[in-house]
C-alpha positions in Angstrom: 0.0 0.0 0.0 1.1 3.4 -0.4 2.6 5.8 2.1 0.3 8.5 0.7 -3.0 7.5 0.8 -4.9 8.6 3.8 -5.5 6.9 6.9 -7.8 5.0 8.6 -8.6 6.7 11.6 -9.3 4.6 14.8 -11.1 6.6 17.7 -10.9 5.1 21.1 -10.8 5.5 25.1 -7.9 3.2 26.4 -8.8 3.0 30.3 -7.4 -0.1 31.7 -5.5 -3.3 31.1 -8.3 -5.4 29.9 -8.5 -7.8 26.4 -10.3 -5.0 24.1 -7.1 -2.5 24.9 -4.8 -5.5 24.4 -6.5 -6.6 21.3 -6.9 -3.0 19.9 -2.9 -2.9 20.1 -2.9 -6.1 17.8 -4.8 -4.7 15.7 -2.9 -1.4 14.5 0.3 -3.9 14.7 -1.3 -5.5 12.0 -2.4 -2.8 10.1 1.2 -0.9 10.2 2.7 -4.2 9.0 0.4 -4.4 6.1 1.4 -0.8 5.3 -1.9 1.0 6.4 -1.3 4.5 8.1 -3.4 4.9 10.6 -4.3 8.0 13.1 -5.3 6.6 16.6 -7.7 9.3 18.4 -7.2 9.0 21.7 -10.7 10.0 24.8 -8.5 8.7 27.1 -4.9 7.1 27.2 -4.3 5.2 30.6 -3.4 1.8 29.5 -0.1 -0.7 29.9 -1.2 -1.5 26.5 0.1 1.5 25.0 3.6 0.7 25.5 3.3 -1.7 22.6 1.6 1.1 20.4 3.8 0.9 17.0 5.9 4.0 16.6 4.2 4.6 12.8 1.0 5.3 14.3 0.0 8.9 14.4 -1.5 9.6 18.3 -4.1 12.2 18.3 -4.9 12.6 22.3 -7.8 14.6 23.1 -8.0 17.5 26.0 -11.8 15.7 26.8 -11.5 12.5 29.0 -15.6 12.0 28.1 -16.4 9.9 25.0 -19.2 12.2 24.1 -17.8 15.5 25.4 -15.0 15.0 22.6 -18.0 14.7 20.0 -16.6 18.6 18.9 -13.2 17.8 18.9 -13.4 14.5 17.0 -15.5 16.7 14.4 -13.0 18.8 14.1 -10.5 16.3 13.5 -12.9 14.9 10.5 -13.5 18.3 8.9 -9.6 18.4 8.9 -8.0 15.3 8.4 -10.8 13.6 6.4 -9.3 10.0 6.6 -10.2 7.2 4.3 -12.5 5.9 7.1 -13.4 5.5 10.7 -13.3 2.5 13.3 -15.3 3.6 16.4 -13.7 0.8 19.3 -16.9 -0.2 21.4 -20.2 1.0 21.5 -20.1 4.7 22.9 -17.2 5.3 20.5 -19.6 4.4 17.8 -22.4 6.5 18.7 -20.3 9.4 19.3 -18.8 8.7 16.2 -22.4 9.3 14.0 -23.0 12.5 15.8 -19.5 14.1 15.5 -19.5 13.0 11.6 -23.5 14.8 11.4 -21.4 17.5 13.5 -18.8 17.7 11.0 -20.8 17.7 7.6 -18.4 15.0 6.0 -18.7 11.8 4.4 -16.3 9.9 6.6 -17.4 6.0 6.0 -17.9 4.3 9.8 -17.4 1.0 10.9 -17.9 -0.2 14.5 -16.3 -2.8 16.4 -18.3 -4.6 18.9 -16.9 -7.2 21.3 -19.8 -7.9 24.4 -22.9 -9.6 24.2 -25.0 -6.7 25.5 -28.1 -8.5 26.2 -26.6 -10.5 28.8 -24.4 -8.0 30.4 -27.8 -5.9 30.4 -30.4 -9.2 31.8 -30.4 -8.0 35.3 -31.5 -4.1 35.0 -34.6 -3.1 34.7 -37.2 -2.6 31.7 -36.6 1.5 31.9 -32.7 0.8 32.0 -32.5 -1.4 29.6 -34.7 0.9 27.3 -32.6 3.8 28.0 -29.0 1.9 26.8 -31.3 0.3 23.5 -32.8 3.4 22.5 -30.0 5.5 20.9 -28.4 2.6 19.8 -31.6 1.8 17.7 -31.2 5.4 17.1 -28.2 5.7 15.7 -26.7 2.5 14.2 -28.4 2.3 11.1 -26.6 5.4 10.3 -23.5 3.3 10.2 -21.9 2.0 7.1 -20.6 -1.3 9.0 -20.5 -3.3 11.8 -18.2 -6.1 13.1 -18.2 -8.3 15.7 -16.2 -10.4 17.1 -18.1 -13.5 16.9 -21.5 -14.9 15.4 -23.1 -14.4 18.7 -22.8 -11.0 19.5 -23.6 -10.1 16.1 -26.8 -11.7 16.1 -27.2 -9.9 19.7 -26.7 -6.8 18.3 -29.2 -7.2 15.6 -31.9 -8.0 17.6 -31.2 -5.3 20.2 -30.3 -2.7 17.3 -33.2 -4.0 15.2 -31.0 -3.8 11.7 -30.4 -6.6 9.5 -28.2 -9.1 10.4 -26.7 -8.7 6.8 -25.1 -5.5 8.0 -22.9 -7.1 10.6 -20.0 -8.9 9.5 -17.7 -11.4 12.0 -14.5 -10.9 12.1 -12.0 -12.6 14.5 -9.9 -10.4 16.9 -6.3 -10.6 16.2 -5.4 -12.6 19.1 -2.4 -15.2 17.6 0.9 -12.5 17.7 4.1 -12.9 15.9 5.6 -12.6 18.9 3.4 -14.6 21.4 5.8 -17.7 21.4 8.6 -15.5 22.1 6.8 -14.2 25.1 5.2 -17.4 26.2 8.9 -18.6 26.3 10.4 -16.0 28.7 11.1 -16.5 32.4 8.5 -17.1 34.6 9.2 -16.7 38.4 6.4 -18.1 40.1 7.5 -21.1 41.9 4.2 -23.4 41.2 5.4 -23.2 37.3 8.7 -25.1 37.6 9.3 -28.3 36.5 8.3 -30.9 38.7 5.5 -29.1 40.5 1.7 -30.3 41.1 -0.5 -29.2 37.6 -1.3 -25.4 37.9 -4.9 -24.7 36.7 -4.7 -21.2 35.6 -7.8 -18.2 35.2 -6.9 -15.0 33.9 -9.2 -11.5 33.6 -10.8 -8.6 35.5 -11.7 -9.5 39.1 -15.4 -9.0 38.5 -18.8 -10.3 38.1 -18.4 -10.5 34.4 -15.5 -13.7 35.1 -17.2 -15.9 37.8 -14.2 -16.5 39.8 -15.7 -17.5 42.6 -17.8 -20.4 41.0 -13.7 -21.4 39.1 -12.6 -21.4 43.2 -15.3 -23.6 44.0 -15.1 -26.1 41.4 -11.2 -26.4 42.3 -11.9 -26.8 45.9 -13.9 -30.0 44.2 -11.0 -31.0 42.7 -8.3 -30.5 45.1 -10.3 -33.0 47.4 -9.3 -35.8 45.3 -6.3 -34.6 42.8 -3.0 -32.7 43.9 -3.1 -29.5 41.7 -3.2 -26.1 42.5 -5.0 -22.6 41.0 -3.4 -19.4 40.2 -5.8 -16.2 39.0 -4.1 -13.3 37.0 -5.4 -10.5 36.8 -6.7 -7.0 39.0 -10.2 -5.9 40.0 -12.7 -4.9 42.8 -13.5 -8.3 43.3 -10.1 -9.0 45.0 -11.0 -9.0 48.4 -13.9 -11.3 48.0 -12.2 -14.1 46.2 -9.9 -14.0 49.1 -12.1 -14.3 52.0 -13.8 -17.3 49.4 -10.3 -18.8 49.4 -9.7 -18.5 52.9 -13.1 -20.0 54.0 -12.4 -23.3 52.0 -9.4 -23.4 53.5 -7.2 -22.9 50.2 -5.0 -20.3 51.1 -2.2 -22.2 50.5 -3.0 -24.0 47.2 -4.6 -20.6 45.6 -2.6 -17.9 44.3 -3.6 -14.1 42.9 -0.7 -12.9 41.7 -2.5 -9.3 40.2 -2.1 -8.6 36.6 0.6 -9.4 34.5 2.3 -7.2 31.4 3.1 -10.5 29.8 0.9 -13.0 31.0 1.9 -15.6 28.0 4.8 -17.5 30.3 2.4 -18.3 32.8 -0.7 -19.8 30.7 2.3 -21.6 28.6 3.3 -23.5 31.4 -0.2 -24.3 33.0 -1.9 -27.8 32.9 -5.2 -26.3 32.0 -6.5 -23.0 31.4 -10.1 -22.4 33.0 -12.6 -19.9 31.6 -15.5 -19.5 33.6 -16.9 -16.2 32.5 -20.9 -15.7 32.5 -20.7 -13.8 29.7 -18.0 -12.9 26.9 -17.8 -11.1 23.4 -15.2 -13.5 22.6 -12.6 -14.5 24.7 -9.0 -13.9 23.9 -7.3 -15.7 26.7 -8.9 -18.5 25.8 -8.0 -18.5 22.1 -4.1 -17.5 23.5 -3.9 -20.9 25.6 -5.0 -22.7 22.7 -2.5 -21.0 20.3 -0.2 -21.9 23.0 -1.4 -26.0 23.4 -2.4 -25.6 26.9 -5.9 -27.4 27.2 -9.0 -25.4 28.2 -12.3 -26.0 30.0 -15.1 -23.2 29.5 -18.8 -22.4 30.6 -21.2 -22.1 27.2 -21.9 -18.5 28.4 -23.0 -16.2 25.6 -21.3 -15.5 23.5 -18.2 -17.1 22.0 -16.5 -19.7 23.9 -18.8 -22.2 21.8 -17.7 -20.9 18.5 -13.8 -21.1 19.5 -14.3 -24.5 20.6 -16.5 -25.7 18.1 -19.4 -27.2 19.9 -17.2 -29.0 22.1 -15.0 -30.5 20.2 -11.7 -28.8 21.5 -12.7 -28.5 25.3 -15.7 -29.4 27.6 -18.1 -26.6 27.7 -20.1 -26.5 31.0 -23.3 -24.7 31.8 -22.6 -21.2 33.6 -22.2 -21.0 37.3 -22.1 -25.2 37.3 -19.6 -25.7 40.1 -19.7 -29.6 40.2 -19.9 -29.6 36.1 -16.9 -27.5 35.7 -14.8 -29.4 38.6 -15.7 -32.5 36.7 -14.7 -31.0 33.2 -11.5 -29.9 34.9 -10.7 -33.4 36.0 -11.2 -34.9 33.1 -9.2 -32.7 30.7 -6.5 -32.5 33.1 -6.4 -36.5 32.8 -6.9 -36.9 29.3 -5.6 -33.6 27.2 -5.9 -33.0 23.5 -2.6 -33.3 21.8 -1.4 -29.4 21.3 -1.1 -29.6 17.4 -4.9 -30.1 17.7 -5.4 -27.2 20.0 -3.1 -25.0 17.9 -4.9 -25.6 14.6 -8.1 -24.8 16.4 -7.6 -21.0 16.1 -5.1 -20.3 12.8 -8.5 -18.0 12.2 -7.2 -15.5 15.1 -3.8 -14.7 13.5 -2.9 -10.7 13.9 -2.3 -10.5 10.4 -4.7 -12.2 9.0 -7.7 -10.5 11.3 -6.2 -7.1 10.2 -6.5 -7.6 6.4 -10.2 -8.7 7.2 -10.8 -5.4 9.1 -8.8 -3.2 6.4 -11.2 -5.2 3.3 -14.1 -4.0 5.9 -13.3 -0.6 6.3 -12.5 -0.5 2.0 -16.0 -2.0 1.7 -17.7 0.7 4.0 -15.9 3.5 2.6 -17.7 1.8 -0.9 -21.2 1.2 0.4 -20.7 -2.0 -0.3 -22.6 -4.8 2.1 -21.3 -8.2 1.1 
């Protein structure tokens, strides 16, 4: 591709450590190796994640910290700039995104990214809540040239919810598989449980929170360490911390439970676990558990909506148990750990994932919006 042809723009809020900032990083990776340039508007810029931010992208950091008080500035940066197109990152990006462009009187081609399964994440408020987070995204989506999603079922989520045709959305897998993730997954690891020799580590990784389930993973390994020598570690930070500890404490495994906080390169821990648990109520579409797989390590997962079912194919590449099913999932757990899939299998599972490979998809998208083309 040319040097000179405009960029894609790609507007943002980077606000933690979590997958969609990780993956988001990937993904301009990929586009700067396939010779894309690319302008990366910036709400907010507090993430670890940004350290891996290619030098070739162009940061364009915004004075507003609010996704939708930066609605003038971003149309300003349209009626300037007037890149080849736009990727809005999440939903509020995307809505601000329509009415900065309306703002902005241009022609700037959209396409959103969407990567959680709203309905589910939404199932507990009430009718007026869940009316007031619908209504402006039945509003304004249909004024957007394209949509992806990162996985058959939160497409056919947002359909519903968004009430457009599913034709509109396209799935397109996140760039999860690195050129560098076996480089990573082979450096040092200090934590004593992953030396050789050592009882199987069971490993979770993500956000303390609701959204991951911990405490039901906790329970289903206090199952299992009744009757098999293993232990558990959790990575990851959150306000659910304290919580799974007093859980650990009251089933008295404090000293075969481990929360070592998040990790800037988690890769050599999953690399050398026995199995890699994800036991998430809901999920867009899991990268961690696509990573273990590119990595060999065997994997257990609840069927939560959505994703974990598409990456394992029904099944056939790792038990999927019902959500919050603490004697299902210890007894998946068991038997994986007993009788693995060989890696090669695992591996070959997820070539669909690679960085490059997901960032020619997204560029094709982004080509096809700017085109008004829906195939």
């Amino acid at each position: 591709m040319s040097s000179t042809q405009p960029p894609i723009a790609v507007f943002a809020s980077f606000s933690g450590s979590g997958g969609v900032e990780r993956m988001l990083i990937n993904l301009l990776r990929g586009f700067v190796a396939l010779g894309q340039p690319v302008d990366l508007i910036l709400v907010r810029a507090e993430s670890p994640h940004l350290t891996r931010l290619p030098a070739q992208v162009n940061q364009i950091r915004l004075e507003e910290k609010h996704t939708f008080l930066a609605i003038p500035a971003l149309a300003r940066y349209l009626r300037e700039r007037r890149p080849a197109a736009l990727l809005a990152v999440k939903d509020r990006a995307g809505r601000a995104a329509v009415l900065a462009r309306m703002l902005a009187r241009t022609e700037t081609p959209i396409l959103l990214r969407l990567g959680t399964n709203l309905s589910t994440a939404m199932a507990e408020r009430t009718p007026p809540e869940r009316w007031l987070r619908y209504a402006p995204i039945r509003l304004l989506y249909p004024r957007i040239e394209r949509i992806v999603a990162v996985s058959n079922g939160v497409a056919d989520d947002t359909a519903r919810i968004a009430r457009i045709p599913r034709a509109r959305i396209e799935v397109i897998r996140n760039p999860v598989i690195t050129p560098e993730l076996d480089t990573q997954a082979a450096a040092s690891c200090a934590h004593p449980w992953l030396v050789p020799g050592q009882p199987p580590v069971i490993l979770g990784a993500g956000r303390l929170q609701r959204q991951k389930d911990f405490p039901t993973l906790i329970r289903a390994f206090a199952r299992l360490r009744a009757t098999h020598d293993c232990r558990l570690l959790i990575l990851g930070e959150g306000s659910g911390r304290a919580k799974l500890e007093a859980l650990t404490a009251r089933l008295g495994l404090a000293a075969s439970v481990d929360l070592p906080g998040f990790q800037t390169n988690p890769y050599p821990f999953l690399a050398r676990a026995g199995l890699f648990v994800l036991s998430s109520a809901w999920e867009g579409s899991p990268n961690v558990l696509t990573e273990a797989m590119a990595l060999g390590v065997p994997v257990v997962a609840t069927n939560c909506p959505s994703g974990p079912s598409e990456i394992l194919d029904g099944g056939r590449y790792g038990p999927l148990v019902p959500v919050g099913d603490v004697a299902g999932l210890a007894e998946a757990m068991r038997a994986t750990l007993e009788n693995p899939l060989p890696s090669a299998v695992l591996r070959g599972a997820v070539a669909e994932y690679e960085q490059s490979r997901s960032a020619g998809r997204y560029l094709r998208a982004l080509r096809n919006a700017a085109n008004g083309a829906f195939d």
